[in-house]
C-alpha positions in Angstrom: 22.9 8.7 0.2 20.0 10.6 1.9 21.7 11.5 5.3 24.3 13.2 3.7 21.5 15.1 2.0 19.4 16.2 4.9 20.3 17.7 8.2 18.5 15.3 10.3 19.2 17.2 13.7 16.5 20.2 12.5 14.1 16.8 12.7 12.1 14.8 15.3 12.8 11.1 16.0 9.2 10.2 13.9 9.9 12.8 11.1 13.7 11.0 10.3 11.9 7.8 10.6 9.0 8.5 8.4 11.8 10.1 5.7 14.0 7.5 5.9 10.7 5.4 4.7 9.6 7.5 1.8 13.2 7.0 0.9 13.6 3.3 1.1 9.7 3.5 -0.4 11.3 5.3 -3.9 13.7 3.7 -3.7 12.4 -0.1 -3.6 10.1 1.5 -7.2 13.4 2.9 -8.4 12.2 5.8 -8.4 14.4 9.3 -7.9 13.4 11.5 -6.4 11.5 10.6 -3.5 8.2 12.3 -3.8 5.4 14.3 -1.7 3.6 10.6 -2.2 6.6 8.7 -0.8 6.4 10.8 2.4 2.5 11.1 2.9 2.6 7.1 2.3 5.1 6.8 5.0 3.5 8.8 7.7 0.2 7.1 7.5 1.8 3.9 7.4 3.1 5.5 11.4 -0.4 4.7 12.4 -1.0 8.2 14.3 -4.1 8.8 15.6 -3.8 12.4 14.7 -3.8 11.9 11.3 -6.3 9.6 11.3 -9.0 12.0 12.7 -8.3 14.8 10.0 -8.9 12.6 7.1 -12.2 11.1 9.4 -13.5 14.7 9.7 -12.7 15.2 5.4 -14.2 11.9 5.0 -12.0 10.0 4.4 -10.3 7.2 5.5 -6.2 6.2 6.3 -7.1 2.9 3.7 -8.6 5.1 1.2 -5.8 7.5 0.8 -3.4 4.9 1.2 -5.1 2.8 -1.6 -5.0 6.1 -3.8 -1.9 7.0 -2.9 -0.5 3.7 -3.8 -1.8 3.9 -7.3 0.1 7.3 -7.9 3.2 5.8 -6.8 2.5 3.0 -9.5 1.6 5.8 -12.1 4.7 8.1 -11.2 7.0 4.3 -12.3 5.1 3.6 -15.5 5.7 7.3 -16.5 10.0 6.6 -16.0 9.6 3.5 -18.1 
């Protein structure tokens, strides 16, 4: 169970929140452990504007990343099979 795992109360509201996702994200793939991809796929599926802008000024966009992010989540499952 990931809260008994984590000290939540050393996080902020959106960081629990976007952890809890990356967990429930590995964990719909059953895949263990939750990975740098589950998180990063979580927090720009928060919509902040914040992160948004950095990947404008690398060129890139929240889709893009998402889309490739997506397909290394996909890779990391057919490497468990």
């Amino acid at each position: 169970m990931l809260s008994e795992d984590i000290n939540f109360d050393k996080f902020n509201p959106r960081s629990v929140n976007a952890i809890e996702e990356a967990y429930t994200l590995a964990l719909s793939k059953h895949q263990n452990p939750v990975d740098v991809s589950h998180l990063l796929f979580s927090l720009l599926d928060q919509g902040d504007d914040t992160i948004e802008a950095i990947l404008e000024v690398t060129g890139n966009t929240v889709d893009s990343i998402r889309a490739a992010i997506k397909t290394q989540i996909f890779d990391l499952l057919k490497l468990e099979t």
